[in-house]
MIDOSE-1310 file (N, C-alpha, C; in nm, 2 decimals, decimal comma, always signed):
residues 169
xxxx	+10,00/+10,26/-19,65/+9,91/+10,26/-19,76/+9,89/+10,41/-19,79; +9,91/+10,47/-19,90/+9,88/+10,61/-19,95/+9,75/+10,63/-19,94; +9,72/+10,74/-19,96/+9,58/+10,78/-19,92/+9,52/+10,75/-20,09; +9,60/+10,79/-20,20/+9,52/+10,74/-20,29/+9,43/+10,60/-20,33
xxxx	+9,52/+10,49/-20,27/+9,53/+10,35/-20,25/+9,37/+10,35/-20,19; +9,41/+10,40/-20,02/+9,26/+10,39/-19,96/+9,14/+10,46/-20,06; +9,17/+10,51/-20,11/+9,01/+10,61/-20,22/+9,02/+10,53/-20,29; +9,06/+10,46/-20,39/+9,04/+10,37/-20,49/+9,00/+10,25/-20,43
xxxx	+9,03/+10,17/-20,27/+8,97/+10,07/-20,23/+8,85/+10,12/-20,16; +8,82/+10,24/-20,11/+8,72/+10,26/-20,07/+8,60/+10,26/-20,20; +8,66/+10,34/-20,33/+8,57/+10,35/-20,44/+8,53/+10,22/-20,45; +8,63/+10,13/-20,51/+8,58/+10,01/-20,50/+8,47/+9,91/-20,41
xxxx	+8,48/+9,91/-20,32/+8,42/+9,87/-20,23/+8,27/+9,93/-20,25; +8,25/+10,08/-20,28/+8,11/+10,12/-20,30/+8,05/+10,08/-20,39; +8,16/+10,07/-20,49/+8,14/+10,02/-20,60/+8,01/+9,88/-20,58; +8,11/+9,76/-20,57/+8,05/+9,62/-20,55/+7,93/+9,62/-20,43
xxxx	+7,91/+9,73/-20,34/+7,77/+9,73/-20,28/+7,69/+9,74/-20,35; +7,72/+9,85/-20,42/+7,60/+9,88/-20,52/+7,50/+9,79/-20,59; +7,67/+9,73/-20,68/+7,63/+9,63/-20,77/+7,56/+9,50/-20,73; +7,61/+9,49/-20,53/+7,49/+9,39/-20,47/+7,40/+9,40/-20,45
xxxx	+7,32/+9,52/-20,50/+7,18/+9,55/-20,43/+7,11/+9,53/-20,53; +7,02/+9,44/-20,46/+6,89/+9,40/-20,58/+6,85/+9,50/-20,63; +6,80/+9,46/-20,74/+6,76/+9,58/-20,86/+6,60/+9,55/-20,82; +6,54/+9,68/-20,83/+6,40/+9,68/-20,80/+6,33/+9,66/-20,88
xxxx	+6,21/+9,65/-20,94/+6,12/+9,61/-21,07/+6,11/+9,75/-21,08; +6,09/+9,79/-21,27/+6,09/+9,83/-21,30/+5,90/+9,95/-21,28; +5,89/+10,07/-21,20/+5,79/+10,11/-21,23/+5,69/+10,12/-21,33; +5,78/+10,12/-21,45/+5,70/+10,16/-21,54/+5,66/+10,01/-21,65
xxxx	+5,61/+9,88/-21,56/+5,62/+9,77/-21,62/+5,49/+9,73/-21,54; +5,37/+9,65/-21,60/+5,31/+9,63/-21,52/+5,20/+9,50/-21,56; +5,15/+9,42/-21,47/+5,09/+9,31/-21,50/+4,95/+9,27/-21,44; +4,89/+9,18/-21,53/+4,77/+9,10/-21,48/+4,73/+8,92/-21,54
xxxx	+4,71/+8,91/-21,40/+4,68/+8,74/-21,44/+4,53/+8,76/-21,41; +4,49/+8,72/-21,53/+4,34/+8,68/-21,58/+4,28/+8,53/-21,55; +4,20/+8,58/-21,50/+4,05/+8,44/-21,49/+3,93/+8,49/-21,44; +3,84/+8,34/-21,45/+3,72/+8,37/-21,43/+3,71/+8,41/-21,26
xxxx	+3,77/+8,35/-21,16/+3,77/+8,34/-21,05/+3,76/+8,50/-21,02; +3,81/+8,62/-21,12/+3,84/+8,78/-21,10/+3,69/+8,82/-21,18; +3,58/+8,72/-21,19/+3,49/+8,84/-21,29/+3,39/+8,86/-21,18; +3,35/+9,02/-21,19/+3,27/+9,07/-21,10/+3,10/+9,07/-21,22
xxxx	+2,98/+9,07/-21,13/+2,97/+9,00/-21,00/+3,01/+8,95/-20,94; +2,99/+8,78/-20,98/+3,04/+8,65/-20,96/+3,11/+8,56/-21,01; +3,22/+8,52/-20,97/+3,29/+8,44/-21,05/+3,28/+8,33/-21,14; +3,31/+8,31/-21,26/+3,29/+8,22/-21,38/+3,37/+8,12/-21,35
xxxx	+3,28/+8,01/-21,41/+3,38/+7,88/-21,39/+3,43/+7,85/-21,51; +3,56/+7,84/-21,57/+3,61/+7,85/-21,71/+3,74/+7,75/-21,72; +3,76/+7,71/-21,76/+3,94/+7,70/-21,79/+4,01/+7,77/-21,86; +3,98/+7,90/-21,92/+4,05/+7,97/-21,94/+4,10/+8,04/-21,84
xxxx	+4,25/+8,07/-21,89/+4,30/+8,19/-21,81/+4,40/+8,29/-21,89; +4,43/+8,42/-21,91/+4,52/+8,51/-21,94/+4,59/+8,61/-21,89; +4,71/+8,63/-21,96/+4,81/+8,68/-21,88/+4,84/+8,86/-21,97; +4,84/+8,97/-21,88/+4,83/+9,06/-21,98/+4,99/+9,16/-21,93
xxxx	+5,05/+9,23/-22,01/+5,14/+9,26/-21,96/+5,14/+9,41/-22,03; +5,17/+9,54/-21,94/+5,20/+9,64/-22,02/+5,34/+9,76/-21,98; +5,40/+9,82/-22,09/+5,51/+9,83/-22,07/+5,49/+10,04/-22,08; +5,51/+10,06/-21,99/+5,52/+10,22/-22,01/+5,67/+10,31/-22,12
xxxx	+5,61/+10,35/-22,24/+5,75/+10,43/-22,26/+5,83/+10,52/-22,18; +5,99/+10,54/-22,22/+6,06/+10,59/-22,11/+6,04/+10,73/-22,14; +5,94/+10,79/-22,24/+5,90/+10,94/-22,24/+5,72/+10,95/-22,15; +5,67/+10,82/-22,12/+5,54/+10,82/-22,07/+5,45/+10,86/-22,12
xxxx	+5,47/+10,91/-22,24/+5,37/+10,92/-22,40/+5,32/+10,82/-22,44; +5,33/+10,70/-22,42/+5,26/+10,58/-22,46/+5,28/+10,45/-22,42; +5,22/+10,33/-22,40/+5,21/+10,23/-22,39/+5,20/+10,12/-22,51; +5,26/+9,96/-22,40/+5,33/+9,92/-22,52/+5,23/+9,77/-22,46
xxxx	+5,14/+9,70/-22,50/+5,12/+9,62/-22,42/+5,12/+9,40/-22,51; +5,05/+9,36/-22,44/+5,04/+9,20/-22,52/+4,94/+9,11/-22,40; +4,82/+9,11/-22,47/+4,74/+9,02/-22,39/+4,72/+8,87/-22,48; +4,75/+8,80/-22,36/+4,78/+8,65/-22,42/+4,69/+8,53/-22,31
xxxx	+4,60/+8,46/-22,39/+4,46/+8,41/-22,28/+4,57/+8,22/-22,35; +4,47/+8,15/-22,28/+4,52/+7,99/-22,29/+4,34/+7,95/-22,28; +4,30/+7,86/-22,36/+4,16/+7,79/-22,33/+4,04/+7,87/-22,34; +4,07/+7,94/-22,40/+3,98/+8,08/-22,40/+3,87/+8,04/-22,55
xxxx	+3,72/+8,00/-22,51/+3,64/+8,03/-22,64/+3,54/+8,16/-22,68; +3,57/+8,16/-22,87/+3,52/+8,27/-22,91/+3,52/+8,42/-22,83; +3,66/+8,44/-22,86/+3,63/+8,59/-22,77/+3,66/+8,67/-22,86; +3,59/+8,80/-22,82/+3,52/+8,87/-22,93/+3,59/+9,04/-22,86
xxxx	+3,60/+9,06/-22,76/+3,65/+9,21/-22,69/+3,75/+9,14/-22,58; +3,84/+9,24/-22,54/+3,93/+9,27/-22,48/+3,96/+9,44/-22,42; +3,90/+9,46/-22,29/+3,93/+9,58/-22,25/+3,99/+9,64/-22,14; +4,02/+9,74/-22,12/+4,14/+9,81/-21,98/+4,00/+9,92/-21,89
xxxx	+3,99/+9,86/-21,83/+3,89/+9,95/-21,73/+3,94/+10,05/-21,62; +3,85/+10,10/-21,57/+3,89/+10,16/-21,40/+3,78/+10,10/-21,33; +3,90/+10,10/-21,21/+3,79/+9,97/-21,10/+3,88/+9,93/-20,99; +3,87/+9,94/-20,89/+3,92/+9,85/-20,83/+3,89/+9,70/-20,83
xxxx	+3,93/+9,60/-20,70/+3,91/+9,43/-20,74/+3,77/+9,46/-20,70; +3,69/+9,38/-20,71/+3,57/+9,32/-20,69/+3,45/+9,42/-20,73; +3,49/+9,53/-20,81/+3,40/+9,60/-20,85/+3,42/+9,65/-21,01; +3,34/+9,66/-21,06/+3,30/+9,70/-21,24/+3,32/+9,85/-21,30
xxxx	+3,40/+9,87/-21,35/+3,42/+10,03/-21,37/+3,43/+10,06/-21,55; +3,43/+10,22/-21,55/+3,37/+10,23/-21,71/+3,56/+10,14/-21,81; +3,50/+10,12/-21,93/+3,57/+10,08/-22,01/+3,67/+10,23/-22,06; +3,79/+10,22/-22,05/+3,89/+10,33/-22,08/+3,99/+10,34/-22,22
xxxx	+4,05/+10,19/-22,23/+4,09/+10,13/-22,32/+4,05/+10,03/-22,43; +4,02/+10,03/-22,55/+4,02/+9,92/-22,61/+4,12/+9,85/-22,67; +4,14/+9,72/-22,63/+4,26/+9,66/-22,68/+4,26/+9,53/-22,80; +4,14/+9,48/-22,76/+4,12/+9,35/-22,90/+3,92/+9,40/-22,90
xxxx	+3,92/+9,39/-23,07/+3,79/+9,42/-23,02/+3,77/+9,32/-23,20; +3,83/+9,24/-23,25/+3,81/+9,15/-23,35/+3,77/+8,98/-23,33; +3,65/+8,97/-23,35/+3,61/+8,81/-23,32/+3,67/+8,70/-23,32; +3,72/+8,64/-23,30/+3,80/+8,46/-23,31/+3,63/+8,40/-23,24
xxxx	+3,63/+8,31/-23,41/+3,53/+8,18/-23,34/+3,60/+8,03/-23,29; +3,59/+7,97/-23,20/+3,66/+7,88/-23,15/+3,73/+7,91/-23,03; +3,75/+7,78/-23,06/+3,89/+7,72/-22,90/+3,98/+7,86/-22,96; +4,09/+7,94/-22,86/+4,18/+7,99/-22,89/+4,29/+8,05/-22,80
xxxx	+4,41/+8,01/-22,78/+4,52/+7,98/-22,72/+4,69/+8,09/-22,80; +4,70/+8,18/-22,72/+4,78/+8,29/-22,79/+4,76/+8,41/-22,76; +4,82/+8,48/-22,83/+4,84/+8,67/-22,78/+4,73/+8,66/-22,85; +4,60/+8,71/-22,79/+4,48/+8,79/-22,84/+4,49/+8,88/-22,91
xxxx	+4,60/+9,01/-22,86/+4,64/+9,15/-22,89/+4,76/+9,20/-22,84; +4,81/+9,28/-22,90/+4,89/+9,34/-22,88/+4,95/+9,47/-22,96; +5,00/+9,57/-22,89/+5,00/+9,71/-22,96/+5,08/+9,78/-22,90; +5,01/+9,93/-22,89/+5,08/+10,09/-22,86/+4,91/+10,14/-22,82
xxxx	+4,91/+10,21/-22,71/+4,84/+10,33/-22,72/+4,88/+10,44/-22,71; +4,82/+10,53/-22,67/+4,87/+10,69/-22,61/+4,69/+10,75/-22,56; +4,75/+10,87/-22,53/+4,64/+10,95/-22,49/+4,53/+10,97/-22,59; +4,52/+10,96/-22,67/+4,43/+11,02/-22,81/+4,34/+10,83/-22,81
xxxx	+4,40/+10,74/-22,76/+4,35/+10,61/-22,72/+4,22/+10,57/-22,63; +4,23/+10,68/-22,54/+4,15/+10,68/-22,40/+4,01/+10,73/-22,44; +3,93/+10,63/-22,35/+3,76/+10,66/-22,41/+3,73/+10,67/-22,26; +3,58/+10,70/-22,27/+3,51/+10,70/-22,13/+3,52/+10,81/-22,06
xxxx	+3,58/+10,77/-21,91/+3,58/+10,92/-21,87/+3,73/+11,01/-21,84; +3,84/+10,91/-21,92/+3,94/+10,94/-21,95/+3,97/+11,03/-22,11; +3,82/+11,08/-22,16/+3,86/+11,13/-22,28/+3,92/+11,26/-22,32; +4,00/+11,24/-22,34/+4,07/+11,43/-22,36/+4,18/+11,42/-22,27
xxxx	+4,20/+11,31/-22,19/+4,28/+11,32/-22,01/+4,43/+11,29/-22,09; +4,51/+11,35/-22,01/+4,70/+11,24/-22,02/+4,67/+11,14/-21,98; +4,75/+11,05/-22,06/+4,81/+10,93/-22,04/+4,82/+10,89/-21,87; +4,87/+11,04/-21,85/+4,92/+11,06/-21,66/+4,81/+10,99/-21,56
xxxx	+4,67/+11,07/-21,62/+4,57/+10,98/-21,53/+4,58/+10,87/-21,54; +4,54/+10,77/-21,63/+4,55/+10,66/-21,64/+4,66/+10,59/-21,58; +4,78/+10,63/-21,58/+4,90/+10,51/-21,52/+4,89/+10,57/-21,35; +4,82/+10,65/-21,32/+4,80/+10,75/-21,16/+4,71/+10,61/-21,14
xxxx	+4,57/+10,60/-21,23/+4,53/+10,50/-21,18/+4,54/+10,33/-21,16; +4,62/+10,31/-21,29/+4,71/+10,18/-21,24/+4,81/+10,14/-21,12; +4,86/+10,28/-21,09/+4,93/+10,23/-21,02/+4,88/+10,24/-20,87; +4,77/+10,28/-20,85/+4,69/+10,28/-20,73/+4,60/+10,19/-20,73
xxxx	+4,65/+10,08/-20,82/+4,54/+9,96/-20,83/+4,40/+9,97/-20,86; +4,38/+10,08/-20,94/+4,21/+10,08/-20,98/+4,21/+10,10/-21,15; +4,25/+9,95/-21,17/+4,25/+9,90/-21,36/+4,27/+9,75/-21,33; +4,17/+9,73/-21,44/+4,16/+9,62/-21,47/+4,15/+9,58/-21,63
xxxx	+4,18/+9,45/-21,71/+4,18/+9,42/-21,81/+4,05/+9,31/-21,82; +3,96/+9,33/-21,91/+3,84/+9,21/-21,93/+3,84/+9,20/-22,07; +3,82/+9,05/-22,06/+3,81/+8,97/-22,15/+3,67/+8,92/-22,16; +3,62/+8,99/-22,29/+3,47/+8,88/-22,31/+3,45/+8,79/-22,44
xxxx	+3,36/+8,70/-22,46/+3,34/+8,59/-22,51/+3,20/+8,62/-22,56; +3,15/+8,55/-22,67/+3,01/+8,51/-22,67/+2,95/+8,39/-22,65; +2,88/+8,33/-22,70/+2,81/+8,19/-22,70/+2,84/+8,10/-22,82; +2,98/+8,16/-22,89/+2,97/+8,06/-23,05/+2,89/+8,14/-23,15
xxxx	+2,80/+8,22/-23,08/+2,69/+8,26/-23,23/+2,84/+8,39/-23,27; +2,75/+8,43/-23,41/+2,83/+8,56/-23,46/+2,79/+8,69/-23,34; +2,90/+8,71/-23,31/+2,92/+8,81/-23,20/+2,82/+8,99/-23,25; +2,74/+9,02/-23,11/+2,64/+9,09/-23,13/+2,66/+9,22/-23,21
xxxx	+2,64/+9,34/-23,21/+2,70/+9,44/-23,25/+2,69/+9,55/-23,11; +2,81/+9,67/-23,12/+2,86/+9,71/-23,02/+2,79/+9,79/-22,96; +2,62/+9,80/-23,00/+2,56/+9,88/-22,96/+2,45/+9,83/-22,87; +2,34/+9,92/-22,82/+2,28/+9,87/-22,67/+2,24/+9,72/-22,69
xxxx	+2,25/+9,65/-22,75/+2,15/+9,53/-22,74/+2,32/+9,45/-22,76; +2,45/+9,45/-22,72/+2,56/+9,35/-22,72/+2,51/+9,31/-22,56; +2,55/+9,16/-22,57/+2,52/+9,13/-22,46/+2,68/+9,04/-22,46; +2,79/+9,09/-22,46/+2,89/+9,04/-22,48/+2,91/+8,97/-22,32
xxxx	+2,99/+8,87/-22,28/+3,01/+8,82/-22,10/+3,16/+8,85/-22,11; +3,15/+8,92/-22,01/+3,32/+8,90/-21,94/+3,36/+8,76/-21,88; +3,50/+8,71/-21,92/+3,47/+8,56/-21,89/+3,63/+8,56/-21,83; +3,72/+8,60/-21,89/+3,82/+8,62/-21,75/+3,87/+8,81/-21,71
xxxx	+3,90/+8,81/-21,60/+3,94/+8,97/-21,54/+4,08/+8,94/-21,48; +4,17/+9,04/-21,46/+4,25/+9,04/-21,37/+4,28/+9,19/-21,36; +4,32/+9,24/-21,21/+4,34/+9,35/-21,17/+4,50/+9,39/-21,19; +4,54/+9,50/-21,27/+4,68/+9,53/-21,31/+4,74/+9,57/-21,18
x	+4,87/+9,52/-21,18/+4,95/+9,54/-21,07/+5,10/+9,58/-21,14
């Protein structure tokens, strides 16, 4: 066998390892399953639950996301916090902040942010903090509801409820 023979079966062969090797998830992709069982203090009893999913651009300039609840009534906000699990942290992101009265079953929201997005104590910060702190697991997405009435206004007297949470992973 010529030696070129052997380099071409050897390429080969590196080749199809490669190609065997499970492909890893993608870093810059990231998720949360929502319910009441995740609202801090204490957990809500609900049948709702939502699924939120967000997608990092491949320049890391912005995010691409879609929060989508099932059995969910009257919800009125949708937001991206900092926090680890079982604790409450400031609001960073807003992502649905338009009333639905009723039963409601579907993508709540869905969008783009970027840096010029970020409120709280992310304000002025890169995008960079923010996915630093997703990916160290201190973000979370909440979802609140009201009581059916017309939903409060966003100032000190909202008494909005967080009614499902899930921690981004």
């Amino acid at each position: 066998m010529s030696t070129t023979t052997r380099a071409l079966i050897a390429l080969a062969a590196a080749s199809f390892a490669l190609a065997a090797t499970p492909v890893h998830a993608d870093e810059n992709s990231f998720s949360a399953t929502l319910t009441g069982d995740a609202h801090v203090p204490e957990p809500i009893k609900t049948p709702a639950t939502g699924e939120f999913k967000l997608t990092v651009s491949a320049d890391s300039r912005s995010v691409s996301y879609v929060l989508s609840v099932a059995d969910l009534k009257n919800p009125v906000a949708g937001d991206l916090h900092l926090g680890p699990a079982g604790a409450n942290g400031p609001l960073v992101v807003k992502l649905f902040a338009a009333p639905k009265k009723g039963p409601f079953t579907g993508v709540l929201a869905q969008g783009k942010f970027d840096a010029s997005d970020l409120t709280g104590p992310l304000t002025g910060a890169p995008l960079s903090d923010l996915l630093e702190q997703i990916r160290d697991g201190n973000a979370y997405v909440n979802v609140h509801t009201n009581d059916g009435m017309d939903p409060p206004d966003s100032g000190p007297g909202d008494h909005r409820l967080g009614e499902i949470r899930g921690q981004i992973k």
